[in-house]
N, C-alpha and C positions, 0 to 999 in steps of 0.2 A: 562475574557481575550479573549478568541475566540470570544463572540459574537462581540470582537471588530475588529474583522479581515474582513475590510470593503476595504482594499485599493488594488488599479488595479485590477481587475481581469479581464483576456483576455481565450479566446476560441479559443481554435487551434480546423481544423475542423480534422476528422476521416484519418488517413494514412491507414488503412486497406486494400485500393484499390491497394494504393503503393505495400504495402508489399507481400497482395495477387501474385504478380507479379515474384516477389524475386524467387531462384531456393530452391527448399525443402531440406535442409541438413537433415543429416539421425545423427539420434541425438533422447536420450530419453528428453523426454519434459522438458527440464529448468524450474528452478522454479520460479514463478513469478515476486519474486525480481527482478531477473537480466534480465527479459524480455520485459524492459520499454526504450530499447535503450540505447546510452552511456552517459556514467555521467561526470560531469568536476572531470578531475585526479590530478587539481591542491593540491601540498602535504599537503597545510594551510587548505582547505578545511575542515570545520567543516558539518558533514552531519548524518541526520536522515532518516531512510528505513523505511518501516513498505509494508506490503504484506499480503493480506486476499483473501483465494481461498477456497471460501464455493466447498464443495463435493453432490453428486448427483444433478448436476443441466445442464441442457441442454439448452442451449448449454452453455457449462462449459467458465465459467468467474470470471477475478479474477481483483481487485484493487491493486494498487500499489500507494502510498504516500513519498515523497520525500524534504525533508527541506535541503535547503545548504545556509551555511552564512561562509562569510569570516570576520574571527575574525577582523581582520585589517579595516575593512570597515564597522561591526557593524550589518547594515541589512541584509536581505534573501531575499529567495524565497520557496517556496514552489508549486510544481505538483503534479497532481492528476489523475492519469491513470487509464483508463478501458481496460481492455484486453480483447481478445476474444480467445478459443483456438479454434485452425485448428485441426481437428482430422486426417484427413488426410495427416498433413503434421508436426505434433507433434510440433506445437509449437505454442505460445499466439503471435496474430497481437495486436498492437494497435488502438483501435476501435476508442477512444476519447479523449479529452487531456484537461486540466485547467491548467492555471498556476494565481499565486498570490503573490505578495510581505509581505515582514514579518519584523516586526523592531525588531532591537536586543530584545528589553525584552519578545518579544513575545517568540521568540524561543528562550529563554535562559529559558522561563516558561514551553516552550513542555518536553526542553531536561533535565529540572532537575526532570520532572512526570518521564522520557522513561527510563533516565541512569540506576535507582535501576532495574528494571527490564529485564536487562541485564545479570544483574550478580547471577549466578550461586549461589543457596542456597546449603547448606555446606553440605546437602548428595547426593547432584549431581549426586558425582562419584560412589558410592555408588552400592553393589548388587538390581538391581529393586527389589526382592522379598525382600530384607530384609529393602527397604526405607520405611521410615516412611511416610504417607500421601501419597503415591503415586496413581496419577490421571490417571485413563486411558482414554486414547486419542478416541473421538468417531468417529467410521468410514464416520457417515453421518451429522459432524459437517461443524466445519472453521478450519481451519488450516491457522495461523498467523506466519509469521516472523519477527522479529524485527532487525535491524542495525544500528551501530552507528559507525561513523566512526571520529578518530580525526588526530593529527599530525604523523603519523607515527604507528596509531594503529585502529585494526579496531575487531569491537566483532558483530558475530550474535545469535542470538538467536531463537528456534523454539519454539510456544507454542500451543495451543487451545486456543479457544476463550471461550469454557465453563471452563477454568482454572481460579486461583482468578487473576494473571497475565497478562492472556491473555485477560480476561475483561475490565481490566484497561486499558490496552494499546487501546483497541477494540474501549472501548467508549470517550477514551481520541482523537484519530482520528478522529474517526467517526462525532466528534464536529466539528472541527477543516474544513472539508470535509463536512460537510452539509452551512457552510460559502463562500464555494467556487462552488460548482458544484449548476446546477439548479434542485430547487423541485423536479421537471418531471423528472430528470435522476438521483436523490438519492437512492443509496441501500438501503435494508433494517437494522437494528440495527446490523442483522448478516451477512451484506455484500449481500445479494443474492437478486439476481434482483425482483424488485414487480411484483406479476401475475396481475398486470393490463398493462403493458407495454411487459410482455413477450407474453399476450394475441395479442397486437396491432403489427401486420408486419411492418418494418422498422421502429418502433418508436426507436429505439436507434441507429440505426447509422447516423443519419441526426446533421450536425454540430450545432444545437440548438441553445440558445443564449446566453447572457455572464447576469450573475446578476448583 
């Protein structure tokens, strides 16, 4: 089904330059999700989040992925955001942007993989020491969040990407994202930018071109 996700896709160039501009609120660093700009608040909105912000990486960059289809009208869209974090001003500019249209089955095939994955397995709540299979989260992984938003309800989720969870959603994206963004500007499986381009000065902020 992804490989068939061939239709519009358009390249917005880098607002970086914009935002660089903006005055620095004082504020600890938002987390990825919600650092992609604003979303349509229409309440019918059916909508998918996902946010991957590998750690130890300089200069720290995180993706952000975005589905919204309005039941009533069937098809979508889907974005695909590269962030960049200001350290000095604690917060992720928008470096690069993709956007791409989705027909209802498409995203009716993301969100029936994404929905289980949301929901909380039944020792959740549970004392951590006494859950069962309990995964400890690695300091110098990916850190994934998941969102899913419907008529009146909205569930997020945090995971790892070396979780059995966070793989699924990881690589279920990650597909999905290698159909939209160009070769030259794809992360790596675990999000984190290829050292051949972190090697190359301005090779990632230059508006690129559209596949």
């Amino acid at each position: 089904m992804i490989k068939r996700l061939t239709l519009a896709v358009s390249l917005f160039a880098s607002a970086s330059v914009a935002t660089a501009r903006a005055p620095c609120p004082r504020q600890a660093l938002p987390p990825a999700i919600e650092s992609a700009g604003p979303r349509d608040d229409n309440r019918f909105m059916h909508s998918i989040a996902f946010a991957a912000t590998p750690s130890l990486e300089l200069p720290g960059r995180a993706w952000v992925v975005r589905l919204n289809r309005k039941p009533r009208l069937g098809s979508g869209s889907v974005e695909v955001f590269r962030l960049r974090r200001q350290f000095s001003c604690n917060r992720y500019d928008i470096e690069q942007r993709w956007q791409a249209q989705v027909t209802a089955a498409q995203y009716r095939t993301i969100a029936e993989a994404v929905l289980p994955l949301t929901i909380p397995p039944p020792d959740a709540f549970l004392d951590p020491n006494t859950r069962a299979g309990l995964q400890a989260v690695a300091l110098d992984g990916t850190g994934l969040e998941l969102e899913v938003r419907g008529e009146g309800w909205i569930v997020r989720r945090m995971v790892h990407a070396s979780s059995r969870d966070g793989a699924v959603a990881s690589a279920l994206i990650h597909n999905l994202v290698a159909n939209i963004v160009p070769a030259n500007q794809l992360p790596t499986e675990e999000w984190r930018t290829p050292r051949r381009l972190r090697a190359q000065p301005g090779s990632l902020t230059g508006p690129g071109t559209a596949r």
